[in-house]
C-alpha positions in Angstrom: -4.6 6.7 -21.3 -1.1 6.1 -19.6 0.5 8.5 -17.7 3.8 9.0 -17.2 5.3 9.3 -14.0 8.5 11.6 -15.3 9.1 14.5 -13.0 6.1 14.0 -10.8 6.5 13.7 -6.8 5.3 10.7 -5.1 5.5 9.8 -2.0 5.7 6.3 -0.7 5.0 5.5 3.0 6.9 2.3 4.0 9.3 2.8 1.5 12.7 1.8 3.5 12.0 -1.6 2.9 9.5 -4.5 0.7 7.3 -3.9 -1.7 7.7 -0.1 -0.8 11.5 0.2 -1.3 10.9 -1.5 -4.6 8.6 0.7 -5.7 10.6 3.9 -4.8 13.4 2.3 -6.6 10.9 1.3 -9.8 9.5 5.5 -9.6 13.3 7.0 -9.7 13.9 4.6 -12.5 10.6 5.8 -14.6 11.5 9.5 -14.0 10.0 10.8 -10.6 11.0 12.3 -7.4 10.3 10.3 -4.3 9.9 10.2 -1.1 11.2 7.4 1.1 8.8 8.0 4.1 9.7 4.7 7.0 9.5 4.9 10.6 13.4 3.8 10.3 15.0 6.6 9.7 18.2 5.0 9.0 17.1 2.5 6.2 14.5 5.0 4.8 18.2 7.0 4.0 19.9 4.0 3.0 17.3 3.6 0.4 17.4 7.1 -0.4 21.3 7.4 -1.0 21.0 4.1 -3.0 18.8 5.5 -5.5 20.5 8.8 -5.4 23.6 7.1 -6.6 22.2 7.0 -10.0 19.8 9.9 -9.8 19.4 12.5 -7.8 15.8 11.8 -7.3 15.1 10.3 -3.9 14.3 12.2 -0.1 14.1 10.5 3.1 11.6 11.5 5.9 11.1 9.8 9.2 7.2 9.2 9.4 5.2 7.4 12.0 1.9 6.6 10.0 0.2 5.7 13.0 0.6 9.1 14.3 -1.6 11.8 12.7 1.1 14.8 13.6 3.7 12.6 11.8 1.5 12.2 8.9 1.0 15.9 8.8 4.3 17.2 9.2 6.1 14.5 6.2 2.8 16.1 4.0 3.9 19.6 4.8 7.6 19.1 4.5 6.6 17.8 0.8 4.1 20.5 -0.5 6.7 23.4 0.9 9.5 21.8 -1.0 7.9 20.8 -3.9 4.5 23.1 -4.2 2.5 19.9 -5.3 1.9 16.0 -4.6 1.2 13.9 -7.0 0.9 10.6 -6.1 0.7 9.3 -2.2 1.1 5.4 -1.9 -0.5 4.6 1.7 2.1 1.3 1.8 3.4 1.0 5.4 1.9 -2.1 6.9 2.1 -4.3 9.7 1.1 -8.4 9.9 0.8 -10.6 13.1 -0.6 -14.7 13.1 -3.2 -15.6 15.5 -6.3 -16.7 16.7 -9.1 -14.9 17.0 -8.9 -16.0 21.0 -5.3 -15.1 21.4 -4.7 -11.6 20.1 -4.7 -8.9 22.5 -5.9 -5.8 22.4 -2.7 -4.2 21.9 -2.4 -6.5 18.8 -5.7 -5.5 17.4 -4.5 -1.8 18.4 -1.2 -1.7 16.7 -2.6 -3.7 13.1 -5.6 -1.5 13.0 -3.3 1.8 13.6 -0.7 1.5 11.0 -2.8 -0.7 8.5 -5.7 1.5 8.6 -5.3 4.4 10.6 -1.7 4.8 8.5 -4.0 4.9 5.5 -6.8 7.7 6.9 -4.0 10.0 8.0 -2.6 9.9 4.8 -5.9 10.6 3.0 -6.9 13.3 5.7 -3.5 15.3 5.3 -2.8 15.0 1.4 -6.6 14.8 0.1 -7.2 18.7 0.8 -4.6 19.7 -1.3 -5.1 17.7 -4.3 -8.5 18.7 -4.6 -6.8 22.2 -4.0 -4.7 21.1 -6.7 -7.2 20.0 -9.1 -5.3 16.8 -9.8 -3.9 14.0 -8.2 -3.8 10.0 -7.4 -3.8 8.1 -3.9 -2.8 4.7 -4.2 -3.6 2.4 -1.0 -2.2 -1.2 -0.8 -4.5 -3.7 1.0 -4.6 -7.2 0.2 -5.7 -10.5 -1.8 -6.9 -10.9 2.1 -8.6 -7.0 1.5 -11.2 -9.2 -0.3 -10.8 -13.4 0.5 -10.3 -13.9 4.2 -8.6 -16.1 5.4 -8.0 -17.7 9.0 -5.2 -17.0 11.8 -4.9 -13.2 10.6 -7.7 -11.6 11.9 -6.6 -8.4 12.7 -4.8 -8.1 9.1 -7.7 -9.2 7.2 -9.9 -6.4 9.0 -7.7 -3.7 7.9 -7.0 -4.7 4.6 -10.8 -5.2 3.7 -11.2 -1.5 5.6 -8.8 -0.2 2.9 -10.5 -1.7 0.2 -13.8 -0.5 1.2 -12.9 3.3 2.3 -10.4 3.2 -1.4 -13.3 2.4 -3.7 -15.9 5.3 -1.3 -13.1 7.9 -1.8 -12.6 7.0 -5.3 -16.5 7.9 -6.0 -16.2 11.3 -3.9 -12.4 11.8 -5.5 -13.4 11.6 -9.2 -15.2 14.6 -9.5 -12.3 16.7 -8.0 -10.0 15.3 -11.1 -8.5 12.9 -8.3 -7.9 8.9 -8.4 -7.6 6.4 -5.9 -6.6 3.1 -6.5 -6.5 0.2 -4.1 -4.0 -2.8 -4.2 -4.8 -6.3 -3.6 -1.5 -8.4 -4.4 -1.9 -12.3 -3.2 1.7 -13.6 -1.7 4.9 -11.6 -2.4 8.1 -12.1 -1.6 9.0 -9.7 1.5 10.3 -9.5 4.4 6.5 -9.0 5.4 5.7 -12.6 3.7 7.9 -14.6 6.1 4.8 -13.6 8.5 2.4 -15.8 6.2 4.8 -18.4 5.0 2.7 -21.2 6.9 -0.1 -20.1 5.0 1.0 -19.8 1.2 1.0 -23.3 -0.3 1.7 -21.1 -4.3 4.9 -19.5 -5.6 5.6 -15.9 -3.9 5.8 -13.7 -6.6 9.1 -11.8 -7.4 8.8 -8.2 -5.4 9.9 -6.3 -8.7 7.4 -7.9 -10.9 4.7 -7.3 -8.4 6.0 -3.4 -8.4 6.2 -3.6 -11.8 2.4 -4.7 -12.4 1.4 -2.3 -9.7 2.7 0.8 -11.1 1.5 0.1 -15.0 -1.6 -0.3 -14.0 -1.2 3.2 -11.4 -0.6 4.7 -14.5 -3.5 3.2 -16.8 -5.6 4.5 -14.0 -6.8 1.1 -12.5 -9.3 2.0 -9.5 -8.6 -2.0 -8.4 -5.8 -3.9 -8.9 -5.7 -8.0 -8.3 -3.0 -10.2 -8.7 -2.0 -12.5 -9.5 -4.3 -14.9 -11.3 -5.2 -17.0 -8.2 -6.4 -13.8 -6.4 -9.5 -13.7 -8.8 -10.2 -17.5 -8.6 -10.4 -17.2 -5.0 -12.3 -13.7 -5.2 -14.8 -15.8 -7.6 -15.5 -18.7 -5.0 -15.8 -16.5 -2.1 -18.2 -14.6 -3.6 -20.2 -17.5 -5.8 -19.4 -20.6 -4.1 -18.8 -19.8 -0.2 -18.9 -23.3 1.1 -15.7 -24.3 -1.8 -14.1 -21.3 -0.6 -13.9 -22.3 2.6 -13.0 -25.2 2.1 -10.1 -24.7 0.4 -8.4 -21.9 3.0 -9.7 -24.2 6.0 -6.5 -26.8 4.3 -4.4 -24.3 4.3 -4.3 -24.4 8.1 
């Protein structure tokens, strides 16, 4: 059954700029109240005042997802002005290109910290009070390369499968609280984030609004995983069935 998102308070970490701006805009639009939550606290309230120019529906708040006492305080600030949360999209995310033999640790450090840590502080802090609640939906955004890896992202491709593994465990635990979780694997969109992997896409990127689009109808069917777009599958289906084709193919790619 669909749900609607009217009235309901999500909040949206990462949402100053890509796929997360566009889906703060895309929530305003179906009826919700949203939190811009960025690390840059200046575009997080120029995304803010832009929806707010045709409804009043948008809130900034500076966040550092990589810093649990961030995390905490942008939960708090939400539940004592609202009384509830609805919907939490872990969305912030960081990329870097590399090999394996040239990241540092301060690479691995930083990817792992926003990418996955970003996504356990969120869970940690909001979790409690949904089941408190009784009700509820976390939404985490991995990657196509949260279940295909790929080479020259290595640190990327670790946190994004993380996330796809600790979505589906907490959606098993979650369900019987009333709570979803939903994990999001999009292949290559176009954001400021895909200029990182633009050696590596040899497809179209798709269109940030249709990916938010997608994203958020099937958030509110329910979804537990969502892939897209069709390519995602077909290389989900070799990696899995046909290993040696599968690498094959990404090994051209670089």
């Amino acid at each position: 059954m669909r749900r609607s998102f009217a009235g309901r308070v999500c909040i949206v970490t990462g949402g100053a700029s890509g796929l997360g701006k566009e889906l703060c805009r895309q929530l305003s639009d179906l009826g919700a109240f949203v939190i811009v939550a960025d690390i840059d606290e200046s575009k997080g309230r120029a995304v803010a005042a832009e929806i707010n120019s045709v409804a009043e529906s948008a809130h900034p708040i500076t966040v550092d997802v990589a810093n649990s006492h961030s995390v905490e305080n942008l939960i708090d600030r939400v539940l004592a002005k609202f009384g509830r949360i609805d919907y939490l999209f872990n969305n912030a995310g960081v990329a870097i290109l590399g090999e394996f033999c040239d990241f540092t640790l301060d690479q691995w450090r930083h990817t792992l910290d926003v990418n996955l840590s970003g996504v356990i502080n969120g869970i940690h802090y909001c979790y409690p009070i949904m089941i408190r609640q009784g009700f509820g939906h976390i939404v985490n955004t991995a990657s196509a390369f949260g279940i295909v890896p790929v080479p020259l992202c290595g640190p990327y491709v670790a946190s994004k499968f993380a996330i796809f593994g600790l979505t589906n465990a907490l959606r098993v635990e979650a369900q019987g609280f009333g709570i979803n979780a939903t994990v999001v694997c999009p292949g290559f969109v176009k954001t400021e984030m895909s200029e990182t992997f633009q050696s590596l896409a040899r497809v179209q990127m798709m269109d940030v609004r249709d990916a938010a689009k997608h994203i958020l109808s099937k958030v509110s069917e329910g979804k537990g995983v969502i892939v897209f777009p069709v390519y995602v599958r077909i290389l989900e289906f070799l990696f899995r069935f046909f290993p040696w084709a599968f690498t094959k193919i990404v090994s051209r790619r670089v």
